[in-house]
Each structure stands twice: as C-alpha cells, then as structure tokens.
C-alpha positions in Angstrom: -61.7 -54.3 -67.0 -61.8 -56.6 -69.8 -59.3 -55.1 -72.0 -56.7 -54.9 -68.5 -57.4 -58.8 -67.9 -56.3 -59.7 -71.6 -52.6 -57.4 -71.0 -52.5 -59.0 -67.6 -52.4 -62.4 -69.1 -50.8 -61.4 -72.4 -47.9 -60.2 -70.4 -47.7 -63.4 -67.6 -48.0 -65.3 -70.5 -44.8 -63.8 -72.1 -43.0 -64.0 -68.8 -43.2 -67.7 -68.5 -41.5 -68.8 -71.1 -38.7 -65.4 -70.5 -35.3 -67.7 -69.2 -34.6 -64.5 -66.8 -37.7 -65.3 -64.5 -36.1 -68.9 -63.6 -32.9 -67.4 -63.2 -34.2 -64.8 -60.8 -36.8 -67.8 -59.0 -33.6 -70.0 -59.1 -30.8 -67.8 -57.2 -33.5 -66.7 -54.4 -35.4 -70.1 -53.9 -32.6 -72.6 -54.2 -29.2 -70.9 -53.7 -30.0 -68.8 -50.8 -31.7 -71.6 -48.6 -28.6 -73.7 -49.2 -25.9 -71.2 -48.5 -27.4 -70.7 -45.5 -27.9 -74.9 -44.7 -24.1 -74.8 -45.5 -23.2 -71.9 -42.7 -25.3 -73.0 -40.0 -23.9 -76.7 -40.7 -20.0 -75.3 -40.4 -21.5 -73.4 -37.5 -23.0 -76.3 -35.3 -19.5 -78.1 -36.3 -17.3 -75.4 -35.1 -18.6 -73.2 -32.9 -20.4 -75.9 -30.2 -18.9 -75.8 -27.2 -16.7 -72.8 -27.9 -17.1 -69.5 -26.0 -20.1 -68.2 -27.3 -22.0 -71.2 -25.1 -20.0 -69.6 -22.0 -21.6 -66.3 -23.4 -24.5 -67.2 -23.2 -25.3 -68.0 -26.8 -26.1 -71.1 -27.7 -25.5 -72.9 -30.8 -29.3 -74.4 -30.8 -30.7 -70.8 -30.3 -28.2 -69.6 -33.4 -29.6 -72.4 -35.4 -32.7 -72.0 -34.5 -32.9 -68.8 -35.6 -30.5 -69.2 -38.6 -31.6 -72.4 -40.1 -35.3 -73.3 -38.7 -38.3 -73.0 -41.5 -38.9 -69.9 -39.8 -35.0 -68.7 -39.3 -34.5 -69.7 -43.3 -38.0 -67.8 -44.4 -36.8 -64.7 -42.5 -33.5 -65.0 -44.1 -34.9 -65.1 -47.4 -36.8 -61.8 -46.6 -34.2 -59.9 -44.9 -31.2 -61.0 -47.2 -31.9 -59.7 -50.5 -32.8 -56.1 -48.9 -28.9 -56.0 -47.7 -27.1 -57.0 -50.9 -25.9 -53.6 -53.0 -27.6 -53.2 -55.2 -30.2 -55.3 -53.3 -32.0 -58.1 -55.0 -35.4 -56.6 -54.9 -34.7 -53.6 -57.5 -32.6 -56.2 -59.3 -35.4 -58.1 -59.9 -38.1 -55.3 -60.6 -35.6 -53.5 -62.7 -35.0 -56.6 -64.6 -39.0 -57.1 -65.1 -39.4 -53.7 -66.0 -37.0 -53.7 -68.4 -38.8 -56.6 -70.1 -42.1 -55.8 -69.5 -41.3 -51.6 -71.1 -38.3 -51.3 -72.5 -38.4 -54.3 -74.5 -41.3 -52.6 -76.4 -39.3 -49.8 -77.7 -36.2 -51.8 -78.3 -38.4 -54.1 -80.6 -40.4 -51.6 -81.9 -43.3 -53.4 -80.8 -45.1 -50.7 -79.1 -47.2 -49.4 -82.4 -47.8 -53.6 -82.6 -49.2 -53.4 -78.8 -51.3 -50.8 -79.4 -53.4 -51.5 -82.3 -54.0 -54.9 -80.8 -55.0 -53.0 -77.8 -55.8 -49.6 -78.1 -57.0 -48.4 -74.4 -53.3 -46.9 -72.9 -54.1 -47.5 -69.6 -55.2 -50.7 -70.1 -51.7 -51.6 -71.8 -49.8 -50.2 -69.2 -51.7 -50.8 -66.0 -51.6 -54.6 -67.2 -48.2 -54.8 -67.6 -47.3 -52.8 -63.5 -50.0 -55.6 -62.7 -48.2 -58.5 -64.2 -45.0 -57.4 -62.7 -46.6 -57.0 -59.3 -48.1 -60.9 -59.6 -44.6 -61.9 -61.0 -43.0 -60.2 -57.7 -45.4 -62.0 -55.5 -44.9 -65.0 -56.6 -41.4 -64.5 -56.6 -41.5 -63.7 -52.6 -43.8 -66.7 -51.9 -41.7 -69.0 -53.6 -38.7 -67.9 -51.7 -40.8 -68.1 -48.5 -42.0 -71.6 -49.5 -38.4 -73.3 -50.5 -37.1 -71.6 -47.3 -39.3 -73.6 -45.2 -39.4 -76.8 -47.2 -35.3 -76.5 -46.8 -35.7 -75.5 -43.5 -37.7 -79.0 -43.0 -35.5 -80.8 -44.3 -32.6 -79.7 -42.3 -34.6 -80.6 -39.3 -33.4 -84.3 -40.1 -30.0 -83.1 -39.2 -29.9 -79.5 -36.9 -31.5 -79.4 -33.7 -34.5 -77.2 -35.0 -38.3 -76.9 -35.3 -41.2 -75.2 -36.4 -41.8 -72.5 -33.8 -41.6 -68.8 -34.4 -44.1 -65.3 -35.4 -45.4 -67.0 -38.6 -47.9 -64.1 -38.4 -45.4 -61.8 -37.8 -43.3 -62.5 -40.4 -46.2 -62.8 -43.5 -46.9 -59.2 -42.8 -43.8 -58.4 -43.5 -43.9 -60.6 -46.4 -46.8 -58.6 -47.3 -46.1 -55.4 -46.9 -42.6 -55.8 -48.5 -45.1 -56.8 -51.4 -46.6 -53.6 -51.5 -43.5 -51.5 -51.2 -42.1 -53.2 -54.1 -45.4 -51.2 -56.0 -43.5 -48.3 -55.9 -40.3 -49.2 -57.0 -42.0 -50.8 -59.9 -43.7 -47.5 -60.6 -40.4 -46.4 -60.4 -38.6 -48.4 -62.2 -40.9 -48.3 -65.3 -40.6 -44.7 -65.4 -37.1 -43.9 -65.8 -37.0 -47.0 -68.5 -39.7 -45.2 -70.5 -38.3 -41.9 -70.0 -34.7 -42.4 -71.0 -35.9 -45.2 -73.8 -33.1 -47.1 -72.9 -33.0 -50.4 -71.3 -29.8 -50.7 -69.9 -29.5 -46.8 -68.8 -32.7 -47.3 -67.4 -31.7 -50.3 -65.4 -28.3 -48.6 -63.9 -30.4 -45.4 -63.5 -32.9 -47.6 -61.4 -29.8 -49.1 -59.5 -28.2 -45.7 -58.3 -30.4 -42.8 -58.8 -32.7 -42.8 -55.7 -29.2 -43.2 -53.2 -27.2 -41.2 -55.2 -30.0 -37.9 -54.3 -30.5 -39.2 -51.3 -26.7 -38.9 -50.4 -25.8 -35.6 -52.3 -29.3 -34.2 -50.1 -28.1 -35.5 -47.0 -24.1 -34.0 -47.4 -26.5 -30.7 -48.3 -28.7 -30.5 -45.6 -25.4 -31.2 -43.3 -23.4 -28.2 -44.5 -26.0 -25.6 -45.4 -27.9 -23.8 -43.0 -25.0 -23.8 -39.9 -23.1 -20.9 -38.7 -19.2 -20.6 -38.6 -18.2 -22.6 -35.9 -16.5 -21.2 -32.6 -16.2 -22.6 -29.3 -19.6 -21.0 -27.8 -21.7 -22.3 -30.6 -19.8 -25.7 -30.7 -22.0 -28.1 -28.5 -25.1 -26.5 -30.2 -24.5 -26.8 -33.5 -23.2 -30.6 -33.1 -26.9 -31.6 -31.7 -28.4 -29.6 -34.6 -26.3 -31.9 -37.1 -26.9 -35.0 -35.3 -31.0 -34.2 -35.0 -30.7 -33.1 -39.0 -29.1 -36.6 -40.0 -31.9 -38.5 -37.9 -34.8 -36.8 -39.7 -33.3 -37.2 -43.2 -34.3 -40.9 -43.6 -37.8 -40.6 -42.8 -38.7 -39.7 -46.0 -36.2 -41.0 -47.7 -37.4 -43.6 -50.6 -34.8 -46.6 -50.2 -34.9 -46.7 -46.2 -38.6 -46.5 -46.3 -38.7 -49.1 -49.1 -36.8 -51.7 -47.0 -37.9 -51.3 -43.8 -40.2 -54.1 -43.9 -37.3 -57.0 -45.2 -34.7 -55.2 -43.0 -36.2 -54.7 -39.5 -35.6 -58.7 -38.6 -32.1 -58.1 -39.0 -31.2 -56.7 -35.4 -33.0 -60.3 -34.4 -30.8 -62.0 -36.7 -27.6 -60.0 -34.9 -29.2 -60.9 -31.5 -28.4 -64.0 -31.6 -25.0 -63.7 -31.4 -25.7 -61.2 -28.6 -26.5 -64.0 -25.6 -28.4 -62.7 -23.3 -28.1 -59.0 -24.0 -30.6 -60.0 -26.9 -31.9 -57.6 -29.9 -32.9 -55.0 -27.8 -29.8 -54.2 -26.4 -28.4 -54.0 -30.4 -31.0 -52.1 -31.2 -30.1 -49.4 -28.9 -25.9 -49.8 -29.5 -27.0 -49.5 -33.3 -29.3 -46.5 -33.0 -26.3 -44.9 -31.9 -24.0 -45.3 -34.9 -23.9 -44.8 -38.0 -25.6 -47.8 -39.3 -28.6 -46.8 -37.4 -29.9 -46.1 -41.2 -29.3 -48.9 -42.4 -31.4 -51.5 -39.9 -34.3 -48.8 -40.2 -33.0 -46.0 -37.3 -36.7 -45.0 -36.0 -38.5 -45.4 -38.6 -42.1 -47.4 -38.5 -44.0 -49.7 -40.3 -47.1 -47.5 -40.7 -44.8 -44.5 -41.5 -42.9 -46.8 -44.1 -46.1 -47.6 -45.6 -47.4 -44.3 -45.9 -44.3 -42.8 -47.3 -44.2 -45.9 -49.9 -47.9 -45.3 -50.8 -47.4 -41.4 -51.4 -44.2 -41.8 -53.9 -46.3 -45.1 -55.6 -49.2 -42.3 -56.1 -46.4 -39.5 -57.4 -44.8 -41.8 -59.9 -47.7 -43.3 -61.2 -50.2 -40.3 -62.0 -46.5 -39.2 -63.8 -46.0 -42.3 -65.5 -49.8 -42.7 -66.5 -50.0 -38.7 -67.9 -46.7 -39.3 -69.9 -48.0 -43.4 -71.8 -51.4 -41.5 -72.3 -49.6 -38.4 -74.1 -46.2 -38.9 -74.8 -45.4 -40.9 -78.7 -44.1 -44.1 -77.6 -41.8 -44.5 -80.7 
C-alpha cells in the first residue's frame, strides 16, 4: 500500500505542472459554461414572446433549464458525452497517453522501475492517478457550472431549484464508468507502444466493432426474403438492432452523461414534455444514441464487467510483458 501511495503521488505530482491538464480543466470549466450563458442570453432576447410561448414553452422554463446552476451543471455533464469523439475519451486518452505512453517514448520505464520495483504498484498508481485527475476534472466542471450559473442569475430569470441529488449520481456514476475506458485506454497505448496510434485507436476502435458487429448481426442469420416471410423477418431485424446496444461498450459507457438529454429536448417540447420525446425517440433511429432502453444498473454492470476484462489483461501483460 505504501509503495502504491508514493506512484499515486509521484504521478499527480507530474500532472500538475503537465500544461495539457489546464487546457483540458480550461475548455470544460470556463468555455462550456459561457457558450451556453451566450445561447440562453440570444435566446431570452429572441425567442420571448415568439411562438414557442403560444406553444406552450416558455422562455423562463427554457432558461431555467438551460442556464440555471442546475441547467449549466447538467449541461456540463451531458455535453461532452455528445461531441465526436466525445470529450470524456479525449480527456482519458490524453491522460493515458501521458501517464503510459510517455514512459516508453522517454525510455523511462527501466528509470520507473528500479525506483519502484513492485509492477503493480507502478501501474495501479498511475489508473489511480488518472481516476483522481478525472474526478477532479468532473467536479470542477460541475462547480464553475454553478458558480456561472449564479452569476447569470443577476441577469436571467433563474434560480437554484432542481434534482441536485439526482444529478450527483450521475456525476458519480459517470465517474466510475470512466474506470473502464481508462483501463481501456491504457491498454491499447501499451499494447501498440505508440502514443499517437494508441490515442486514434482509443478514439475509433470500440464504434468501429461495434458498427461492423451490428451491419453483421443484421445480414447474417435471415432467410431470402419473399412476400410470406416479409413481415416476420422485418420484426426479427428490428428486435436484433434493439438488443445490440445492451452490451455494447460506448452506449453503456455514456448512459449516465446522456440520459438528461431527452430533458434537455423537452423543453422545447411545451407541454408534451420529455416523456412524450422519449417515446417519439425510442422509435427512430437515434433511440441509441439517448440510451434506447438501456438502465442505469445495467450500464453499470456492463461497465464494471469490461473494467474487470481489461484490467486482469492489462495487469498479466505490465507484470510479464518487457516494457522496452
């Protein structure tokens, strides 16, 4: 325990004084929140009194939802999980690629090791590292989103309420998702001993399988189609493409910053609401994308089994594989 301590804050020690962490901290806790200030402020200009009001949307509830402390801390969850690549794996590839692949691009790792000989320790202190550097990350984005969302209160019609509760355990369990796409992530960097492969590899590689399995699973397996075997076969496709991103690692992975999103679109929906987008998305093909049927408990347990997969893989190969 002693020996994992001394990586832990070997490594956090490094990473403070790395330029890339205040970039990252700096596009998620300052540029996001004010992007957003700047849309709902072109919003309450432009769009009060329009149609939407006669809709039965209001501006206030918009804002409210947009551009409140709670509205801006939801946004700063939910956002990053939409942006391609999103920023999550940005970041952890980005952290991984420091944390690992610097080693071998330095030839530092013979240097690490005789300064600490235990393996595990050297490695397990750096996924913990990254893990405190991600959390710290998300509750900085969380607390500028609600300082900025206090200080727009001075000029929007907004305030504090809202599922605080809610919305930190989706903070949290975002968190722990983000375990095993750091698992991940520092896996393919020390497999392909290359920092920028293994950053695009990190980038692509889990929807690229996931995509080439689903147009698989969609054309393998059916009969040649006639007209008695038509309707059948259609409901076999469409019950195949619901099941495939159940255990699918990036919907899983998400599911926890994505799932406020159909709130976010409700409020644009007056009084037909989320629910009513919720159904009208489940029904296209976006219904993936917002989470489809997928649950919170499910998410976590899918998460928690490929965390386990690719770290006993990534501990077995540091322990046994030369790191030069």
């Amino acid at each position: 325990m002693k020996a994992l301590t001394l990586v832990v804050r070997a490594e956090l020690f490094k990473a403070v004084r790395k330029r890339r962490s205040y970039v990252l901290a700096g596009l998620w806790w300052i540029l996001l929140p004010l992007v957003t200030l700047i849309l709902a402020r072109v919003l309450q200009v432009n769009v009060t009194g329009s149609f939407l009001d006669e809709a039965g949307t209001t501006v206030t509830a918009i804002l409210q939802g947009l551009a409140s402390p709670f509205g801006l801390a939801r946004v700063a969850l939910t956002g990053p999980a939409f942006l391609n690549p999103s920023y999550f794996v940005i970041v952890v590839a980005l952290l991984a690629a420091a944390f690992i692949g610097e080693e071998k691009s330095l030839s530092m790792w013979k240097t690490t090791l005789v300064a600490q000989p235990s393996r595990l320790a050297v490695l397990w202190g750096k996924i913990v590292a990254m893990m405190a550097i991600v959390g710290v990350l998300l509750l900085g984005a969380a607390l500028s989103a609600v300082l900025a969302g206090t200080l727009a209160m001075s000029f929007l019609p907004t305030d504090f309420s809202g599922d605080w509760g809610g919305l930190a355990g989706l903070y949290l369990q975002q968190w722990a998702h983000l375990l095993a796409l750091t698992l991940f992530a520092s896996l393919l960097i020390f497999l392909v001993r290359n920092v920028a492969l293994g950053i695009v590899t990190t980038f692509f590689l889990p929807p690229l399988l996931e995509g080439l399995y689903a147009v698989w699973r969609a054309t393998v397996g059916f009969e040649p189609l006639n007209r008695v075997n038509a309707l059948f076969q259609a409901l076999e496709l469409k019950r195949t493409m619901e099941n495939l991103p159940r255990w699918f690692f990036t919907d899983n992975l998400y599911l926890p910053a994505r799932s406020p999103a159909t709130d976010l679109i409700g409020l644009f929906a007056g009084d037909a609401g989320s629910a009513e987008i919720r159904r009208e998305l489940s029904q296209t093909p976006l219904a993936s994308l917002f989470g489809g049927s997928l649950t919170l408990p499910h998410a976590g347990l899918v998460m928690a089994i490929y965390a386990a997969a690719f770290g006993l893989l990534l501990t077995v190969l540091f322990v046994r594989r030369d790191v030069e």
